[in-house]
C-alpha positions as CSV (number, residue, x, y, z in Angstrom):
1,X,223.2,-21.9,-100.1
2,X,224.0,-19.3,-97.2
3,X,220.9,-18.6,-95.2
4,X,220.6,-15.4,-92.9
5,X,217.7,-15.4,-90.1
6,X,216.8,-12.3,-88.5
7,X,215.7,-12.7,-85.4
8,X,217.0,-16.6,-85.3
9,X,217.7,-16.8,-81.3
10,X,214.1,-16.2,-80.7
11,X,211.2,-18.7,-80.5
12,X,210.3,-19.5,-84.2
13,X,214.3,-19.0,-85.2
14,X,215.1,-21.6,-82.5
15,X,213.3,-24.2,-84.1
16,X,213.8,-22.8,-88.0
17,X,217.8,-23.0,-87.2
18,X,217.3,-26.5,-85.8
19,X,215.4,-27.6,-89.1
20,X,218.0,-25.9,-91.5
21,X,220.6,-27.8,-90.6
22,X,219.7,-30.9,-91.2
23,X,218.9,-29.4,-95.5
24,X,221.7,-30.3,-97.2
25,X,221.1,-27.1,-99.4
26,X,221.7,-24.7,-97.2
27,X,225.5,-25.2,-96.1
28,X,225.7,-21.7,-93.8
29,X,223.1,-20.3,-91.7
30,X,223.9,-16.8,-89.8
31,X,221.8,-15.3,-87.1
32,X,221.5,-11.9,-86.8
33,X,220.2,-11.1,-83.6
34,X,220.1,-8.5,-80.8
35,X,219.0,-10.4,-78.5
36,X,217.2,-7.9,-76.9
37,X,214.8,-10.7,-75.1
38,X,217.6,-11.8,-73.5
39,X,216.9,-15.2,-74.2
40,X,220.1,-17.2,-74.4
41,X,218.5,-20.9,-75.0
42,X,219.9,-21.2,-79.1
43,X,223.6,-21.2,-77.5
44,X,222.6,-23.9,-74.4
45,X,222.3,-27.5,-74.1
46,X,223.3,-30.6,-76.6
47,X,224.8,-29.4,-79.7
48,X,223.0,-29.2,-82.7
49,X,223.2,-31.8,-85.7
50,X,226.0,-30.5,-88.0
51,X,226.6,-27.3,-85.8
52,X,229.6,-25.9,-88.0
53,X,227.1,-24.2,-90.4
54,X,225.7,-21.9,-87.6
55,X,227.2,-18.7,-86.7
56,X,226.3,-15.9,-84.4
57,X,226.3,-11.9,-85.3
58,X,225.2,-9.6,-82.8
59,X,223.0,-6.8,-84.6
60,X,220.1,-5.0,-84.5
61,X,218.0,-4.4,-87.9
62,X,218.3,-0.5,-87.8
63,X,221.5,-0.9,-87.8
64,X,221.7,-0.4,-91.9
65,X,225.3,-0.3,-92.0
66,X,226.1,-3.8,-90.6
67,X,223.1,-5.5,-92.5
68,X,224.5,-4.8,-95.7
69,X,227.9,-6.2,-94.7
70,X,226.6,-9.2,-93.0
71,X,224.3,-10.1,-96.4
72,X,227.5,-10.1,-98.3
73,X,227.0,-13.8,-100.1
74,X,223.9,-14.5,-98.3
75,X,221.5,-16.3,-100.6
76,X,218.5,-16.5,-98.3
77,X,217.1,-14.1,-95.4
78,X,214.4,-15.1,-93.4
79,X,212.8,-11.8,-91.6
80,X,211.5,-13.4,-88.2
81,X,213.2,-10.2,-85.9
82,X,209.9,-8.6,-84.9
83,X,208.1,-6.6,-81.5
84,X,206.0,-9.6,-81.3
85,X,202.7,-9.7,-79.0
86,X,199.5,-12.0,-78.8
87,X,196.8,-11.4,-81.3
88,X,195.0,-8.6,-79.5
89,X,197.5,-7.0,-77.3
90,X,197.5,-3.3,-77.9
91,X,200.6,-1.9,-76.2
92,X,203.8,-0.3,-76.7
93,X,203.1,1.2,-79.8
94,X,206.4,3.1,-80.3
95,X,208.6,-0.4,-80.3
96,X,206.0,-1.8,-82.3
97,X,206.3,1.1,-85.0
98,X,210.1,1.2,-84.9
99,X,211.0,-2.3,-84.9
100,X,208.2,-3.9,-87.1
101,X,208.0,-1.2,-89.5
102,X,211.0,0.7,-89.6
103,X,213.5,-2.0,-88.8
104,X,211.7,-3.9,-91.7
105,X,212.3,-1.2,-93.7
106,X,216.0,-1.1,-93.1
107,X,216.5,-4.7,-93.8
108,X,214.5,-4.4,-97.4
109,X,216.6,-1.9,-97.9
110,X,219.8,-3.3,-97.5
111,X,218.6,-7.0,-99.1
112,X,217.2,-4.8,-102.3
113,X,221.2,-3.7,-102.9
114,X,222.8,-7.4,-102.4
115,X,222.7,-10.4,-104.0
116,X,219.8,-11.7,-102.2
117,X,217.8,-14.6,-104.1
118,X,215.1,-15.4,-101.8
119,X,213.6,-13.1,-98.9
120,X,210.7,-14.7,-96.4
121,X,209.1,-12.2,-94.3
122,X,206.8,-13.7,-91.4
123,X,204.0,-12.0,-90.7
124,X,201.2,-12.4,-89.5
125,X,197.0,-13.0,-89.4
126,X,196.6,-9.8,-86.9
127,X,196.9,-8.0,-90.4
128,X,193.0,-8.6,-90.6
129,X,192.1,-7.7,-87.4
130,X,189.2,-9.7,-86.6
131,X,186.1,-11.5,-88.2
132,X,183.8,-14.6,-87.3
133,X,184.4,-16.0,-90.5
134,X,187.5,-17.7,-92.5
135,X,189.2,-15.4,-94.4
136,X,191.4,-16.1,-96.9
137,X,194.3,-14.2,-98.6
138,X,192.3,-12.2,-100.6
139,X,190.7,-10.5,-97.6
140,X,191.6,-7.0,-97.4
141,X,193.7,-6.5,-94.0
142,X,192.1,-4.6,-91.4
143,X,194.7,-4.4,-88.6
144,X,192.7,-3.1,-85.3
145,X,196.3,-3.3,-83.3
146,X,199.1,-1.7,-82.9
147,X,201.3,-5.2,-83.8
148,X,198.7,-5.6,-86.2
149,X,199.2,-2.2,-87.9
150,X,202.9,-2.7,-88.0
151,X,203.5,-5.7,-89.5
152,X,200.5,-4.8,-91.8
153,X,203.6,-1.6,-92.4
154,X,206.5,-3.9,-92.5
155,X,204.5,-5.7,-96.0
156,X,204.0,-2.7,-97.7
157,X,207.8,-2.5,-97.8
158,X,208.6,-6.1,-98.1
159,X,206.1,-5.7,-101.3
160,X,208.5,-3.6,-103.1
161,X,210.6,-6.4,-103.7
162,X,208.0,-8.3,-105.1
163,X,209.6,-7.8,-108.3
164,X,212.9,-7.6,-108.0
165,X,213.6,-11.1,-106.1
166,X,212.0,-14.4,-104.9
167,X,210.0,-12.6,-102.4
168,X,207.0,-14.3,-99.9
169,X,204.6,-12.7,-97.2
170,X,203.7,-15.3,-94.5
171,X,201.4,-14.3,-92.5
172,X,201.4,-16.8,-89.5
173,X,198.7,-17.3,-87.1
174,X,199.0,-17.8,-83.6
175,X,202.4,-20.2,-82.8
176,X,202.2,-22.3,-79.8
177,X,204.4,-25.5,-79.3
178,X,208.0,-26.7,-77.4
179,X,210.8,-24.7,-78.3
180,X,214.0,-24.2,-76.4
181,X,213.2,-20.7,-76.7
182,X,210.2,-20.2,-75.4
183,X,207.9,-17.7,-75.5
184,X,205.1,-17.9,-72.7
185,X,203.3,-15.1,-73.5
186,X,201.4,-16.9,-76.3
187,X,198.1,-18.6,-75.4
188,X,198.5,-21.8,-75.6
189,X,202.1,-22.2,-74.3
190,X,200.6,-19.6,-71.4
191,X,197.8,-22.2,-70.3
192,X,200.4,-25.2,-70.5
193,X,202.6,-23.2,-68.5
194,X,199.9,-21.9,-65.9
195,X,198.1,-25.8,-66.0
196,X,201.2,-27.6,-65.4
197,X,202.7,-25.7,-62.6
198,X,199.5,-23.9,-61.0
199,X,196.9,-26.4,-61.9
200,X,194.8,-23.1,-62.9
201,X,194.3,-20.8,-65.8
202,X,192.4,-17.2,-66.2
203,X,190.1,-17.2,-69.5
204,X,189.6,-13.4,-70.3
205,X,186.1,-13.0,-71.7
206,X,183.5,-16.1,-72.1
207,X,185.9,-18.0,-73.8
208,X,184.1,-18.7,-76.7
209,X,186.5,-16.5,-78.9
210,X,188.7,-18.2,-81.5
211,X,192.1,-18.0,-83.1
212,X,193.9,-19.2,-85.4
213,X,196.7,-21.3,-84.5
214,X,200.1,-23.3,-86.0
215,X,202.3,-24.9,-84.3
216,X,206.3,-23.9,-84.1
217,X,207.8,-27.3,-85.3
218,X,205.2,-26.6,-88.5
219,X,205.9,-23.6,-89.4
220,X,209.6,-24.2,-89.6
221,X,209.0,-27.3,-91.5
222,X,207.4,-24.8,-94.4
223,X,209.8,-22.4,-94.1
224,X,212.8,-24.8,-94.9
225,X,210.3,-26.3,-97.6
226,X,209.8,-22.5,-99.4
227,X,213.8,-22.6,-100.5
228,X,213.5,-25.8,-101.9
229,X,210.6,-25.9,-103.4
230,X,209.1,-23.8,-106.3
231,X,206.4,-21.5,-105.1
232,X,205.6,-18.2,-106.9
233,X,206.3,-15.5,-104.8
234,X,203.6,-13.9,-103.3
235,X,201.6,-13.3,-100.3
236,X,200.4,-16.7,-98.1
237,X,198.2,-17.7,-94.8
238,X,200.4,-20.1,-92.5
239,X,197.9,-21.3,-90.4
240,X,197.4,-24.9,-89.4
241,X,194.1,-24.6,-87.1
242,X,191.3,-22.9,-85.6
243,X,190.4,-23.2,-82.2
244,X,188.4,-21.1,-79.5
245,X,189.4,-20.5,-76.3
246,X,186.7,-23.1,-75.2
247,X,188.7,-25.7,-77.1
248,X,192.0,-25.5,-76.0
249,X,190.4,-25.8,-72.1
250,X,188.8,-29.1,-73.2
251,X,192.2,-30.6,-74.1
252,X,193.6,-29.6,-71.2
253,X,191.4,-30.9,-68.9
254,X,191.9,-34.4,-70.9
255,X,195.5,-33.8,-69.4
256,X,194.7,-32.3,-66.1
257,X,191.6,-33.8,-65.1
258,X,191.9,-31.7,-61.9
259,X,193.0,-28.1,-63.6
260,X,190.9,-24.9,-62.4
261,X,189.9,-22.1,-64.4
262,X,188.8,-18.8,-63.4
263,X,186.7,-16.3,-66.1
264,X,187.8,-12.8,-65.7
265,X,184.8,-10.5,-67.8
266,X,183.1,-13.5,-68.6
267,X,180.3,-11.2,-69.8
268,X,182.4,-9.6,-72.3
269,X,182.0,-11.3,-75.8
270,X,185.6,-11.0,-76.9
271,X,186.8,-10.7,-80.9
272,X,187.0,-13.6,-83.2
273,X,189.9,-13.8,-85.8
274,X,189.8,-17.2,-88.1
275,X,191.9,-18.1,-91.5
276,X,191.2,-20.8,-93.5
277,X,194.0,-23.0,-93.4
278,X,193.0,-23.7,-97.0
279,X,196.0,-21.6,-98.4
280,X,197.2,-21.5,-101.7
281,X,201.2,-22.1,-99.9
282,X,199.4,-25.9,-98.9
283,X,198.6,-26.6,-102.2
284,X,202.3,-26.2,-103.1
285,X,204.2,-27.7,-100.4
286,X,201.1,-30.4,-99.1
287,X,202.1,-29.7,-95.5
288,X,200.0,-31.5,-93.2
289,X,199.9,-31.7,-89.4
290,X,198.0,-35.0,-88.4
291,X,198.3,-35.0,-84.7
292,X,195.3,-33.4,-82.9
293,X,195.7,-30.9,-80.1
294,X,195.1,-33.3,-77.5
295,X,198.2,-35.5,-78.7
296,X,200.4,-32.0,-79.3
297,X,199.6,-30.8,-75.9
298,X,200.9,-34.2,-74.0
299,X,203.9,-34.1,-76.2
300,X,204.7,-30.6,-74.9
301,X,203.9,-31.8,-71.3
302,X,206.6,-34.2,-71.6
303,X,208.6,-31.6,-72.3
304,X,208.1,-30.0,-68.7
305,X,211.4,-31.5,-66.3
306,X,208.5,-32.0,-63.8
């Protein structure tokens, strides 16, 4: 099958790209990208395993025009191209609107007039906004942020093709893990990064909010699993764990038994946002992650060149 990734040089596609080649379905994989984070990491270092399947197109997704000559023959698209933020974040709310709404407008658009089998839109928990306890994918969204608001936009149109192809809503919670494409703005990567090279870390708040979390190698291990596996279309929670704020500190200090951290508001009693990682998408594929943080975190200090 020919796959096309939107959005494949970033962080997630980074790691989905790396996965895909090694399927033995998929015998092309193009990523579209604009590379508008200017993060070059998917072109650098050892090759990858089987490299002739991967090809590079430079393109944005408003660009309608060029999206519907690049699906020609494309079997798969993965929609990872996104404005992304942390949970919370409530900035920039023009990029957020063009890019995660529009621009996913433009690419259902184009996919609903090609030959497109399967389309896998990542999305994500900030659709709900917040609540203390688990949802599930039968909770009514009730996006409280801009990114939130938009990708909450972006399903409404990926729904429309619902019916017309093999169509999936993911919505992801919080990804943290290595990647050669990094993205430090994401808590836990962020308090690896700050740990590891400042021996100290700022916890907005008391600390005692949660998230929900999965981790990057994870989530790209489902996503290769949804083409080859036979999973009703629909709309899914991808979310491996929950952890506060608290939490993640504890493992770290297992790591850096030395680290410092500084509260910043520590009187302010910041929002909550858990999923049950008790989706119906695990009952399908049975994808498990059996290392604890503590083990997940060491890995990705290993990672560090010093």
């Amino acid at each position: 099958m020919k796959v096309l990734i939107t959005g494949g040089a970033g962080y997630v596609g980074t790691e989905l790209t790396k996965t895909l080649v090694k399927c033995d379905e998929v015998e092309d994989i193009l990523i579209y990208d604009n590379l508008g984070r200017q993060n070059y990491n998917l072109f650098l270092g050892r090759r990858l395993e089987r490299h002739e399947k991967v090809n590079f197109i430079s393109g944005d997704i408003l660009d309608s025009r060029k999206l519907r000559m690049v699906l020609e023959g494309v079997d798969v698209v993965y929609h990872l191209a996104a404005r992304v933020t942390t949970p919370f974040a409530n900035t920039d709310a023009h990029f957020h609107e063009q890019v995660n709404h529009w621009g996913t407008a433009e690419v259902v658009n184009a996919v609903e007039d090609s030959g497109v089998q399967k389309f896998i839109y990542a999305s994500s928990t900030s659709v709900y906004g917040s609540s203390k306890d688990f949802l599930i994918e039968d909770t009514i969204p009730n996006a409280k942020t801009f990114y939130g608001i938009s990708k909450l936009r972006g399903e409404e149109h990926v729904r429309r093709l619902f019916k017309k192809k093999q169509t999936y809503i993911l919505r992801c919670g919080n990804v943290y893990g290595y990647s050669k494409s990094m993205r430090f703005d994401a808590v836990i990567n962020k308090f690896m990064f700050e740990a590891n090279f400042n021996n100290r870390i700022s916890i907005h708040g008391n600390g005692k909010q949660s998230r929900s979390f999965i981790s990057v190698g994870l989530l790209a291990e489902v996503m290769e699993k949804l083409i080859v596996s036979e999973v009703p279309g629909g709309t899914y929670n991808l979310v491996d764990k929950n952890y506060s704020i608290l939490d993640i500190i504890d493992a770290l200090k297992t790591l850096y038994p030395l680290l410092e951290f500084i509260f910043v508001n520590q009187h302010l009693s910041l929002r909550d946002l858990k999923v049950s990682p008790e989706s119906k998408l695990r009952d399908y594929l049975n994808y498990v992650n059996d290392k604890d943080l503590k083990t997940q975190l060491l890995e990705f200090k290993r990672r560090f060149s010093f």
